[in-house]
N, C-alpha and C positions, 0 to 999 in steps of 0.2 A: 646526492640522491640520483638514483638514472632515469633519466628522461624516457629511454624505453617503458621500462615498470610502469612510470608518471599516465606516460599515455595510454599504456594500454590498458592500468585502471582507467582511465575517462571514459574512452570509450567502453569499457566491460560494463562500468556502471549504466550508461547511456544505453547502449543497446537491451540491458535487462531490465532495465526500470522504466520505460517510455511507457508504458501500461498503467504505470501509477501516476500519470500527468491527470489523466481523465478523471480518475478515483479522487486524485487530489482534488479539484477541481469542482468537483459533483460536492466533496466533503466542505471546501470552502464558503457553495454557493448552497448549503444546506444550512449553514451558521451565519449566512448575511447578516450583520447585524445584532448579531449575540456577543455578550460579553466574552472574552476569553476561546473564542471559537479557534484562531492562530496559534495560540500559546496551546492550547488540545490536542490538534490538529498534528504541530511540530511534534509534541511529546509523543503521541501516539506514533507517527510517522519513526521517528528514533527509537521506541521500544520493538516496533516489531521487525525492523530492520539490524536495532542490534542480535536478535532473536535470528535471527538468520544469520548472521554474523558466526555466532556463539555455536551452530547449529551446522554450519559450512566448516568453520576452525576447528572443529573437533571434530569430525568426521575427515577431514583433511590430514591429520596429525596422528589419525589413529579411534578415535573413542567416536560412539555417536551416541546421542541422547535422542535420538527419530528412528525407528526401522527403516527401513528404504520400501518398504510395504504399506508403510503408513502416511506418507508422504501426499498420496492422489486423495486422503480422508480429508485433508486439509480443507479441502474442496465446500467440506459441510458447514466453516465458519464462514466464510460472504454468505454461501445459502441460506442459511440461518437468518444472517442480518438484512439480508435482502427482503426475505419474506416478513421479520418484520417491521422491516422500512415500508414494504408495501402495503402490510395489514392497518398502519399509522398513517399512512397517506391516503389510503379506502377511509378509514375511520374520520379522518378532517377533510374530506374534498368539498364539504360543504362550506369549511370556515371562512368569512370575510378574509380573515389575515392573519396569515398562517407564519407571521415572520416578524413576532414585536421587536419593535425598537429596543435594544439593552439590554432584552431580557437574555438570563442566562440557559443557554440550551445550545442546541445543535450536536453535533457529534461529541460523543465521549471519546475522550484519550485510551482507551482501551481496545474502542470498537476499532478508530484506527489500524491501532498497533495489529489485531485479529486480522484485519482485511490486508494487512501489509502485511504479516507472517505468510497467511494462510495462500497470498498472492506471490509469494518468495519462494515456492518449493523447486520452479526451475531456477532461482537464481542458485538456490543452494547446490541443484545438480552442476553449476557451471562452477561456481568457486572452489567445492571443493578441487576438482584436480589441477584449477590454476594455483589455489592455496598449497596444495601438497607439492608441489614443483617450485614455486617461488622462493620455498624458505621460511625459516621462520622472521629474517629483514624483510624478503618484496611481498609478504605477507601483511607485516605490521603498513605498509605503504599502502599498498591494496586500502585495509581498512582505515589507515586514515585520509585518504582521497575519497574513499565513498563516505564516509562522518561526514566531509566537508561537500560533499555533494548533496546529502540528504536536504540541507539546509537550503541548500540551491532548489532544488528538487521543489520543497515545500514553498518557496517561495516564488517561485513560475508556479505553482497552480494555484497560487493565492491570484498571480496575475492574471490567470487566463480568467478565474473567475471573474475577475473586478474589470474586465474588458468592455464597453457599453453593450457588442451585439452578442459578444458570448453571455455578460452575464444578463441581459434579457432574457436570451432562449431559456438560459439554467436556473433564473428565478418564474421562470415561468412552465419551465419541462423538469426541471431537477429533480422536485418530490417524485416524480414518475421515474424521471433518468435513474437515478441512484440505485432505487431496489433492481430494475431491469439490470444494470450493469453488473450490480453484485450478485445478482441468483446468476446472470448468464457467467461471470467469471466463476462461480461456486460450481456450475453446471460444467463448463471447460475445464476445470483442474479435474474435476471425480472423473471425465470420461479420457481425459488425455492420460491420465494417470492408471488406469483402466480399474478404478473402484469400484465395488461392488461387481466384478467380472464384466462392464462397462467395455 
């Protein structure tokens, strides 16, 4: 395997996904205490990642399954989930305890995977042309250094959550933190992307 490739997936990964530390993070410390919130969390995290993945490789190789026009719309799924993470956070700010013990809840494996596609449209503009230059070998390496980073990935923001002073602020700010970060990441991809003539 060449240690070049090696590297400069790490770093590629690293440098495009440091956005999803926070996301992760907010997602972990929204499931504090929920049955199955990790095992969600990973899946969702690995579906929408592989979705970029899929979405980068075939545009890379020739084929796309996205317009390159369509790309900054992305923008409307955190939106979406943000506003109604926020409508649910208005709705119980009243409640004693908004975080039972074992109950099952917290983030769905789907929403994840949505907020991690729909957060991936620059990743996909950077893979492709390292994917169409690599090959179809420092391709295959590419993807599987970032599989085995995702796991990484998911599991620093399990950590940041479970930190004493982080995860105070984020059991005590996260129902707020969460929709804020996803409407404003929903609102940066539509205008960066220049949606709706944005």
């Amino acid at each position: 395997m060449n240690l070049g490739v090696l590297t400069s997936a790490v770093g590629l990964f690293a440098v495009t996904n440091v956005d999803d530390l926070l996301v992760l993070a907010l997602f972990f410390a929204q499931g504090a205490g929920r049955r199955g919130t990790a095992r969600r969390i990973a899946v969702g995290q690995y579906l929408g990642f592989l979705a970029i993945l899929v979405a980068a490789g075939a545009a890379a190789f020739g084929a796309t399954f996205l317009p390159e026009a369509a790309i900054p719309y992305l923008g409307l799924l955190p939106l979406a989930l943000g506003i109604k993470a926020a409508v649910s956070a208005w709705r119980h700010r009243h409640d004693a305890d908004d975080s039972p013990a074992g109950g099952d809840g917290g983030p769905r494996a789907l929403e994840v995977a949505a907020v991690t596609f729909a957060n991936g449209g620059d990743n996909i503009g950077v893979y492709v042309p390292v994917f169409a230059t690599a090959g179809a070998g420092g391709t295959s390496v590419y993807v599987g250094v970032f599989l085995v980073l995702v796991a990484v990935w998911v599991a620093a923001g399990r950590w940041f959550a479970t930190r004493p002073a982080i995860a105070t602020v984020l059991s005590r700010w996260g129902h707020v933190l969460l929709p804020v970060v996803l409407i404003v990441l929903g609102v940066f991809i539509l205008v960066d992307g220049g949606a709706f003539g944005l």
